[in-house]
Steps between C-alpha positions, in 0.01 A plus 500: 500500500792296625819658551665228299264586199508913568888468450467309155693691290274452217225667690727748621609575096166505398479865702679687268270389219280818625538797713510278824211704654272376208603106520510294752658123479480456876173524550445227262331160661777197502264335231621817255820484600622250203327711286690808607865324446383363136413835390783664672755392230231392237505726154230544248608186306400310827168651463385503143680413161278767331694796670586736251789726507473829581476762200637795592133712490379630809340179670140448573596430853189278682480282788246215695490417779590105626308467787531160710289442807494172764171355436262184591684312257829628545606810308323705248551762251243760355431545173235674320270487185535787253167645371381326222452857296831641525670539151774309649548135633151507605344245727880368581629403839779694609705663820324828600690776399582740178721758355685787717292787572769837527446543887648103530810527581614153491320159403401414822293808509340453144424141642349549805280834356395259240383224717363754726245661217427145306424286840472715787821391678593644789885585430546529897435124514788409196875426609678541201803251536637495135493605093551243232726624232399722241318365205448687139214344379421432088219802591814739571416580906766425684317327780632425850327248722491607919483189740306614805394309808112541550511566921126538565296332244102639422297456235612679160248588194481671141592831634465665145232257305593664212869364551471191735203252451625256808732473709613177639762339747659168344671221740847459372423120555217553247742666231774203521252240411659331261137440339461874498834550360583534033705664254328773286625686204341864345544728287616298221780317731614863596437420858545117651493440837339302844064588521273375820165386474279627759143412452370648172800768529852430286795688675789572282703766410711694682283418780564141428904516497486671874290247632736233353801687668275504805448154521853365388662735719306480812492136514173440397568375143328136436648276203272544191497348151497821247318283264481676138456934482179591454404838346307828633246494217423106534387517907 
């Protein structure tokens, strides 16, 4: 890293976010670097408009895990497809990741032990640079998203079959395509926000909103037309 870009004081802010021996902003590549200063003063309306405030009962606390790699065609990030029998969201795409175990002490710890059981991730090989702001989600976790720079990439897999069905590393350059790009509703209207089309897979969600804020704030974002809202139960 530059010296120019190690003394940023937006990187250098972005250490007290964590414990400083758990993040790491300098070890971030310069193409995370504007990623790093939008999130440094970015809150959760910059993130979602479906944030929920908090309601005074002992949170659900969960995290994932956002983690961006250089790649072929420029950089990637992993996500994964949940198990098409589990009670809940089944068959979505999503950030590996989960709800805090007791022996997690803070959510880059539930994040990496997550990705670490559902994809066989080698924490050694993750830089974590950054957190997003803390999200309370319309299921009641209070979810925190980890940025982490992937250092030695190797081939990741369904872990836990009965939890992961795929795992798969998306070009960013792939997600901003404005063709890939819509506007979904669910729920009733009780959650609106940006979706992806990859393939045969819809990503949406709270999954959805980070990768927006990934791609807006990193400089990735291409111009697309949000064209009418579609809903959940009509794709």
């Amino acid at each position: 890293m530059s010296s120019s870009c190690a003394a940023d004081p937006a990187i250098a802010r972005a250490r007290h976010w964590l414990d400083a021996t758990r993040v790491h902003p300098d070890r971030a590549p310069g193409w995370m670097h504007p990623l790093l200063r939008g999130l440094d003063t970015a809150g959760p309306a910059d993130i979602s408009a479906n944030d929920l405030a908090p309601d005074g009962i002992a949170a659900r606390q969960s995290a994932v895990l956002v983690l961006l790699s250089g790649g072929p065609d420029g950089p990637e990030v992993v996500l994964q497809r949940r198990a098409r029998r589990l009670r809940h969201h089944s068959g979505e795409i999503s950030f590996p990741g989960g709800r805090r175990d007791e022996g997690d002490h803070d959510p880059v710890a539930t994040a990496l032990r997550e990705a670490q059981e559902e994809t066989g991730l080698d924490p050694s090989t993750v830089d974590v640079v950054a957190t997003f702001p803390r999200l309370v989600l319309l299921t009641g976790f209070h979810v925190t998203a980890v940025l982490g720079h992937w250092t030695a990439r190797s081939t990741l897999s369904a872990a836990d079959p009965a939890e992961t069905e795929a795992v798969l590393q998306v070009p960013l350059a792939t997600l901003a395509e404005p063709a890939h790009r819509f506007r979904m509703r669910a729920g009733g209207g009780a959650w609106r926000g940006p979706a992806f089309r990859i393939g045969d897979d819809v990503v949406w969600g709270y999954t959805g909103e980070v990768l927006d804020t990934v791609l807006r704030m990193g400089g990735w974002h291409r111009d697309w037309p949000p064209g009418p809202e579609q809903d959940w139960e009509d794709l």
